[in-house]
VOPAGU-2260 file (C-alpha; in pm, 1 decimal, decimal comma):
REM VOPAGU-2260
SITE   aa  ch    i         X         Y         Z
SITE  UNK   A    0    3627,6    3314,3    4295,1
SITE  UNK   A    1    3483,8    3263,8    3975,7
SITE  UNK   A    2    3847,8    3109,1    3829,3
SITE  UNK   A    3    3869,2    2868,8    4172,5
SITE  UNK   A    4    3525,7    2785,3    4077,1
SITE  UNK   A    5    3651,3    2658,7    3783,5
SITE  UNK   A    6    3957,3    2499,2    3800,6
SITE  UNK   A    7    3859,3    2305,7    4161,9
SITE  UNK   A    8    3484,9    2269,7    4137,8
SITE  UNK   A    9    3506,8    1976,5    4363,3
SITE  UNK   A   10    3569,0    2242,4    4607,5
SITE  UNK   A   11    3304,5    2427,4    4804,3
SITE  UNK   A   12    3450,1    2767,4    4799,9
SITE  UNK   A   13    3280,4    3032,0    5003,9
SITE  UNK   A   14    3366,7    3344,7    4949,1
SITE  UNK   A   15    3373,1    3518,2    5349,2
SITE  UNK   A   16    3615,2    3281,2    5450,5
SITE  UNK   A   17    3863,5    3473,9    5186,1
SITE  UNK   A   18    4073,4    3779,9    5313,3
SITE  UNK   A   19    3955,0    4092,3    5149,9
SITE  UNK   A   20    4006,8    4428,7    5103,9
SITE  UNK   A   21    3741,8    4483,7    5075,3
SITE  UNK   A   22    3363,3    4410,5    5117,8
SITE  UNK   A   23    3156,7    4071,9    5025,9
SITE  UNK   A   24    3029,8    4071,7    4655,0
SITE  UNK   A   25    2737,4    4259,8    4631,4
SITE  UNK   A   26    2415,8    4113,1    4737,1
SITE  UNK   A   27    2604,1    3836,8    4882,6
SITE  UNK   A   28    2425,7    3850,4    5185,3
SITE  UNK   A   29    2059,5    3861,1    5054,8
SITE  UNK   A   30    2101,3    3500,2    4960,8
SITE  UNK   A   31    1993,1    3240,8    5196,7
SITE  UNK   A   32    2247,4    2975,5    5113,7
SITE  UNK   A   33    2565,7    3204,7    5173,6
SITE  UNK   A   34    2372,3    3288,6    5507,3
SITE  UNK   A   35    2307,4    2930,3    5605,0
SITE  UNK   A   36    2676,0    2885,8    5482,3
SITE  UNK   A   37    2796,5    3155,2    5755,1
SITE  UNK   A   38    2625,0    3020,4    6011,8
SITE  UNK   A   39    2751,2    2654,9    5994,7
SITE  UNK   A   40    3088,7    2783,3    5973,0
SITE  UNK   A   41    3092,6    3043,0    6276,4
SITE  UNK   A   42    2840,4    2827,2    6459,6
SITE  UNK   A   43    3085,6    2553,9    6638,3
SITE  UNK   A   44    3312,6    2846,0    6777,7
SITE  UNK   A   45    3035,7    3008,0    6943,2
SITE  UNK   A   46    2905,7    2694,7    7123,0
SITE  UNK   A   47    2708,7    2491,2    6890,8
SITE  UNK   A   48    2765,9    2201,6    6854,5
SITE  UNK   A   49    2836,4    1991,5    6568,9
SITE  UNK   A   50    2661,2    1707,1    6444,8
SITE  UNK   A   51    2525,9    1537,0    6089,2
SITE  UNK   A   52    2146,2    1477,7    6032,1
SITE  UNK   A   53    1892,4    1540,8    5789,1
SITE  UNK   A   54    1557,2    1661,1    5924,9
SITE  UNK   A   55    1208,0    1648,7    5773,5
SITE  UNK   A   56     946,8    1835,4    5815,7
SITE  UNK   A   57     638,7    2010,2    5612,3
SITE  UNK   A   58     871,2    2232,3    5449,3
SITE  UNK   A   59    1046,6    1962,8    5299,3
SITE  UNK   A   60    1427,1    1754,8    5401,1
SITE  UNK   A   61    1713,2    1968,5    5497,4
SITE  UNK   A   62    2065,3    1880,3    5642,0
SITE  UNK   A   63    2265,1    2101,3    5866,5
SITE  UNK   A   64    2609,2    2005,5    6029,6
SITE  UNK   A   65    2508,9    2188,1    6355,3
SITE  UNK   A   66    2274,4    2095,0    6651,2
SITE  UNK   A   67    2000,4    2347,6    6569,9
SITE  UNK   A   68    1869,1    2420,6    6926,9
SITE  UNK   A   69    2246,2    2521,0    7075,6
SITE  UNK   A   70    2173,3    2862,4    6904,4
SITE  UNK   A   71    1971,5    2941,8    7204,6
SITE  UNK   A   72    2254,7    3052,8    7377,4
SITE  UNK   A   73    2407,0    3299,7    7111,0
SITE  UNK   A   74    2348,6    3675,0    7146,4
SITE  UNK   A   75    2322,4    3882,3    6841,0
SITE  UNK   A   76    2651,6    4060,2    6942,0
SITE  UNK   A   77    2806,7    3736,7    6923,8
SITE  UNK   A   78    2741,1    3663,3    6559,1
SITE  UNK   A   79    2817,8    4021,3    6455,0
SITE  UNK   A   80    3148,1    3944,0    6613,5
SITE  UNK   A   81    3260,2    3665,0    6449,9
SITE  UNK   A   82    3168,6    3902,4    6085,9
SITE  UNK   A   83    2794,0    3823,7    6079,6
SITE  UNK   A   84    2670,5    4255,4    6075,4
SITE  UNK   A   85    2613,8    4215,8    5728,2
SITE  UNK   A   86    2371,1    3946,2    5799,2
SITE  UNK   A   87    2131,6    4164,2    6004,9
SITE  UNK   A   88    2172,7    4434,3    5817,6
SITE  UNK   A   89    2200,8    4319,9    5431,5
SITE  UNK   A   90    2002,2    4013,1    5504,1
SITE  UNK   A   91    1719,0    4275,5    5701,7
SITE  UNK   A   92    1687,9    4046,5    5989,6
SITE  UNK   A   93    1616,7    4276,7    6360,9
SITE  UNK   A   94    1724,0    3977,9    6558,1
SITE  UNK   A   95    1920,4    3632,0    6536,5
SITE  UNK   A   96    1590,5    3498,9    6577,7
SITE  UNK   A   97    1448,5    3634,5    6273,3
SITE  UNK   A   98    1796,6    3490,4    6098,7
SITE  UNK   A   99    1783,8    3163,8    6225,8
SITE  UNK   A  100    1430,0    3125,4    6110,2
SITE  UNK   A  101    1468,0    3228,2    5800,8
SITE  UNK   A  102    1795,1    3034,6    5748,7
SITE  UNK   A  103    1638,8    2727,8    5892,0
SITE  UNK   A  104    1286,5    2708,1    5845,6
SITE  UNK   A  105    1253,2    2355,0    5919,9
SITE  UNK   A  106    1351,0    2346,6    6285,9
SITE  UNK   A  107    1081,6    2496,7    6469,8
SITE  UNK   A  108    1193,7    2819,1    6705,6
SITE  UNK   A  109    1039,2    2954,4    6972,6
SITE  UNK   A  110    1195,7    3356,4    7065,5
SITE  UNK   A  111    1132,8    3305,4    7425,5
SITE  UNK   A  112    1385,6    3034,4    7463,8
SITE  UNK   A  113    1695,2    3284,6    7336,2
SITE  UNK   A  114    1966,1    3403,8    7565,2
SITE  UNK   A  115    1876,6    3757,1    7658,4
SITE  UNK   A  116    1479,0    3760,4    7534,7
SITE  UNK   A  117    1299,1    3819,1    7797,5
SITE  UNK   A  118     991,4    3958,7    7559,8
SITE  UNK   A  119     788,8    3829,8    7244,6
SITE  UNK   A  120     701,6    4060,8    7000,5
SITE  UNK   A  121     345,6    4287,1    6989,1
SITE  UNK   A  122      68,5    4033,6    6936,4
SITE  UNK   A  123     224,7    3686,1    7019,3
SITE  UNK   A  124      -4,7    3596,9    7312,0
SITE  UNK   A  125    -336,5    3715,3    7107,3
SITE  UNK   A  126    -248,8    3370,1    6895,3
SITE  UNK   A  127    -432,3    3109,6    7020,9
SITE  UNK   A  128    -164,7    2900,5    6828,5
SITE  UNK   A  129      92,8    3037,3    7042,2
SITE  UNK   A  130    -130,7    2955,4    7367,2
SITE  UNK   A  131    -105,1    2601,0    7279,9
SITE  UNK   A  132     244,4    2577,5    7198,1
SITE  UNK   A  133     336,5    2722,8    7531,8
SITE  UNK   A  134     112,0    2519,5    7671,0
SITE  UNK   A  135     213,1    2188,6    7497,7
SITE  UNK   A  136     599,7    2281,5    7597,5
SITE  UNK   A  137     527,1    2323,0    7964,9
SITE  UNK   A  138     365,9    2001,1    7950,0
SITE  UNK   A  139     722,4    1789,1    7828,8
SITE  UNK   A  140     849,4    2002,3    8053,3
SITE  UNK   A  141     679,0    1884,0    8360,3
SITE  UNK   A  142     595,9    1520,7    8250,3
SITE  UNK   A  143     231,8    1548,7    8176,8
SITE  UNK   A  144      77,8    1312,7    7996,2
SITE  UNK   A  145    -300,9    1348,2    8022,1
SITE  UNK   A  146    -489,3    1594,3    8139,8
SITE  UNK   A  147    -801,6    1546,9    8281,1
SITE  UNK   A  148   -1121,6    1781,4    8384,7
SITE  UNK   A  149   -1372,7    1709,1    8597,9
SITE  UNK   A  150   -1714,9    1870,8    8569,9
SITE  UNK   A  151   -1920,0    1860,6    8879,4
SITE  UNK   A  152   -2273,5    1992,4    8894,3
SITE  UNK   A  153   -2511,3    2012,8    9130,9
């Protein structure tokens, strides 16, 4: 890789789309930018869909090819299939959730909104934080706009 690297620099050469016999270089998966890598590659033939933008955010401007929330509707088992194992397990991530926050910090993911989670983890609802987001997304979800409260005392 290191000679391609070299002689076509103009290239983006990523080393798991070679043929191998055998495994990635090692540590290859630890780093974020060979994960993020993966993922925009395997993402469009598991259903997400492709698109251009740059989006900003606290954590700074980042660009990604794919339309972030289609990963919603990827299983784990789906990314492992397409040669993504070493990600969970190299990369230490339990769930694609984990890896897709990681990988993309600045979209904003909510676990309850993957395929197949029907949980959150220990401790999610004692976040006030999390009370409000749910909150705030059930309210775009039904339309409201204002909420009122009326006190009435006698």
């Amino acid at each position: 890789m290191d000679l391609l690297n070299t002689v076509y620099p103009e290239y983006p050469w990523v080393a798991s789309e070679f043929v191998q016999s055998g495994p990635l270089p090692r540590g290859w998966w630890k780093d974020v930018q060979n994960q993020r890598e993966f993922l925009e590659r395997i993402g469009p033939k598991l259903g997400v869909k492709q698109v251009s933008f740059k989006h900003r955010s606290a954590k700074g401007v980042a660009k990604s090819s794919l339309k972030l929330s289609d990963w919603y509707g990827v299983a784990r088992h789906q990314v492992e299939k397409q040669g993504g194992g070493g990600l969970f397990v190299a990369g230490g991530y339990s769930s694609l959730y984990e890896a897709l926050k990681a990988v993309y910090p600045e979209h904003d993911w909510v676990l309850s909104r993957f395929v197949g989670i029907n949980r959150v983890e220990a401790g999610y609802w004692t976040d006030p934080n999390n009370h409000r987001a749910f909150l705030d997304r059930l309210a775009t979800k039904l339309h409201i706009k204002e909420v009122f409260i009326y006190i009435i005392s006698f």
